[in-house]
C-alpha positions, 0 to 999 in steps of 0.5 A, a space after each residue: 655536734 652536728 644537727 644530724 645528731 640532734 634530728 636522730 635523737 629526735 626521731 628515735 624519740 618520737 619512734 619511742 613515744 609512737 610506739 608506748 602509744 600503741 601499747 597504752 591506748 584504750 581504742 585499738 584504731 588509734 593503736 593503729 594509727 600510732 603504729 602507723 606513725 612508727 613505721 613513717 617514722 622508721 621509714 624516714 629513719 632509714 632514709 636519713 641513714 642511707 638506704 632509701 630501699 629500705 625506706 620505701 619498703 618499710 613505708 610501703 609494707 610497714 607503715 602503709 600496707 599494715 596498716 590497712 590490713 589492721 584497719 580491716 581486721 577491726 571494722 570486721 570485728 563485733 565491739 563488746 561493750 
């Protein structure tokens, strides 16, 4: 087995470790910052895979434009305690 092998499964892991984060956490900034992580994640998926097109338009779209818009959203929000 190649080392290609091994960095997949890694990766793919750690998209699926990112991704149950956003769902269990309590505090919704680190939900999103979780988040944010999946989508470099991805972004570095699809890169290794060969479509570097792909892997631009998920960093810049999924990982770093909502992201921003998530952030926004929650400094715009009242907390209830």
């Amino acid at each position: 087995m190649s080392i290609e092998i091994y960095m997949h499964a890694l990766i793919l892991g750690l998209i699926i470790v990112a991704a149950f984060l956003a769902l269990t956490l309590e505090d919704l900034l680190s939900a999103v910052v979780s988040i944010a992580a999946m989508g470099l994640l991805l972004s570095l998926e699809f890169y290794i895979l060969q479509a570097p097109d792909v892997a631009m338009a998920e960093a810049a779209i999924g990982a770093a434009l909502t992201a921003a818009i998530f952030i926004m959203a929650i400094n715009r929000t009242k907390r209830w305690e």
